[in-house]
MIKOL-475719 format. One line per 10 residues: number of its first residue (from 1); their letters; for each residue y, x, z of C-alpha. Coordinates in steps of 0.02 Angstrom, whole numbers, plus 32768, in hexadecimal, padded with zeros to 4 digits. Example, Ala and Ser with C-alpha at 12.3 -4.5 7.8 and 13.67 -1.06 7.14 Angstrom:
2
1 = AS = 7F1F/8267/8186 | 7FCB/82AC/8165 .
END
This chain:
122
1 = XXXXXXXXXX = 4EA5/0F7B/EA80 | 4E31/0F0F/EA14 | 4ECE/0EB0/E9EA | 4F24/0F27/E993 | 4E92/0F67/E915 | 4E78/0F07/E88F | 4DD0/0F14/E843 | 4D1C/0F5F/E87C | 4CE6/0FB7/E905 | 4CBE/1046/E880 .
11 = XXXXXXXXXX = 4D63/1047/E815 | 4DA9/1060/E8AB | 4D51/10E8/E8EC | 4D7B/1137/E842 | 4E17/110E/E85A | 4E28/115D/E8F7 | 4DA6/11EE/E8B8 | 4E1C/1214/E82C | 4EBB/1228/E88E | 4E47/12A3/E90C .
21 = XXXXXXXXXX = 4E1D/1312/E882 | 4EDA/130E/E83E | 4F06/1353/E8F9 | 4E9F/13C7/E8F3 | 4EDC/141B/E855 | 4E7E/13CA/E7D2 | 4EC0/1384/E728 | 4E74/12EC/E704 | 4E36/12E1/E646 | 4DD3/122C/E653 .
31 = XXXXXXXXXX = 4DA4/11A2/E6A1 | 4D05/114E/E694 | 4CD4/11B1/E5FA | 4C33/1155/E587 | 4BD3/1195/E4FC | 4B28/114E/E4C6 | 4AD5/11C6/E55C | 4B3F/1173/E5E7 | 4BC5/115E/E642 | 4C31/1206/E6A1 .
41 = XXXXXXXXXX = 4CA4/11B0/E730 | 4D0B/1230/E73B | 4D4B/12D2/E6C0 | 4DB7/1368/E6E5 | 4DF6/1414/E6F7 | 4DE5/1475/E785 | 4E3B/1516/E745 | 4DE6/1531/E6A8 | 4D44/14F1/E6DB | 4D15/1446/E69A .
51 = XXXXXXXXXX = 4CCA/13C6/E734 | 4C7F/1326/E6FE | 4C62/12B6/E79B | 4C09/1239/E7DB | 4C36/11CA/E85F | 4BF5/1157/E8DB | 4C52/10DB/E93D | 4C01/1099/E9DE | 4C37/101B/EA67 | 4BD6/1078/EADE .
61 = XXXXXXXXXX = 4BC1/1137/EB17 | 4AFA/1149/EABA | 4B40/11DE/EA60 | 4A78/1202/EA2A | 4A51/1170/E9DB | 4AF1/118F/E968 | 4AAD/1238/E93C | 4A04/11EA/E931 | 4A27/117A/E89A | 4A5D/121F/E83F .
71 = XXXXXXXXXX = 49B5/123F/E7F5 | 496F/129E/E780 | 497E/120B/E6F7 | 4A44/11E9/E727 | 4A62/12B6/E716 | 4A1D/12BA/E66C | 4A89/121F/E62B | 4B1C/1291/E676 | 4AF4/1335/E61D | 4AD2/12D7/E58D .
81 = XXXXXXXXXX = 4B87/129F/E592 | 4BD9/131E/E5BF | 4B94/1392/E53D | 4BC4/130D/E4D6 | 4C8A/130B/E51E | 4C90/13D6/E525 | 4C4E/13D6/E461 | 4CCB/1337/E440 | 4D5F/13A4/E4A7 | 4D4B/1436/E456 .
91 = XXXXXXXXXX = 4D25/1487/E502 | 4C6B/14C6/E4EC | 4CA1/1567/E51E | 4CCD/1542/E5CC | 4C72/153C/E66A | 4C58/14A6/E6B2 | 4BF1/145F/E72E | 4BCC/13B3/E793 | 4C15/1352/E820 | 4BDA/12CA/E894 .
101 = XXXXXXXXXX = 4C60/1271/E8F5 | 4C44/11EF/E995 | 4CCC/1189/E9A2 | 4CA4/1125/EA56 | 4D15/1086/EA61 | 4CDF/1028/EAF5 | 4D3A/0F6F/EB0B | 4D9C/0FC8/EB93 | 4DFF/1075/EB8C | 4E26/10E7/EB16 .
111 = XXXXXXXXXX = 4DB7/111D/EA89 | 4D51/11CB/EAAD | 4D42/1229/EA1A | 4CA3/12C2/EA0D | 4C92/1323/E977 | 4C03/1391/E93A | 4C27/1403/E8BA | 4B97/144F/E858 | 4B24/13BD/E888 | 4AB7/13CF/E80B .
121 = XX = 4AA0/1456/E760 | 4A6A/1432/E6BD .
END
């Protein structure tokens, strides 16, 4: 499979994050989003509430230790930004709330994908 992706280990797992998210009924509205607070890997609507996500590609199954280097300093760059987006949007008046996604590629097999909504609140 590494053959056929072009890039990182983590655009890939975006990659692969995004089109997860897309299944599961979500619009996407961006893609590695920056603003002077940080970067949001993923943006979108899941009905009308706005999810900004995070996500963390591994080569192994250490699903902690993705959800580990979430901390409190990496959560305040993201509400920073996506206060930012939702004032920039238009779209302060919605809920929203934030993601964490594993993406698990190991050099063999398919990619195992485990999502967390709500993993952390402002």
């Amino acid at each position: 499979m590494a053959n056929l992706w072009p890039g990182t280990l983590g655009l890939r797992g975006e990659f692969l994050a995004a089109n997860y998210l897309r299944q599961k009924g979500h619009l996407l509205l961006a893609q590695r989003f920056r603003t002077v607070h940080g970067e949001i890997d993923l943006i979108s609507l899941d009905g009308d509430v706005v999810v900004f996500s995070e996500v963390k590609t591994r080569s192994d199954t250490d699903i902690l230790r993705s959800l580990e280097r979430i901390d409190p300093a990496k959560q305040k760059r993201m509400i920073g930004s996506a206060r930012w987006f939702l004032r920039r949007s238009r779209m302060e008046d919605r809920s929203f709330r934030f993601d964490v996604i594993v993406v698990i590629q190991p050099k063999q097999g398919d990619p195992q994908i485990v999502h967390f909504p709500y993993a952390f609140s402002e």
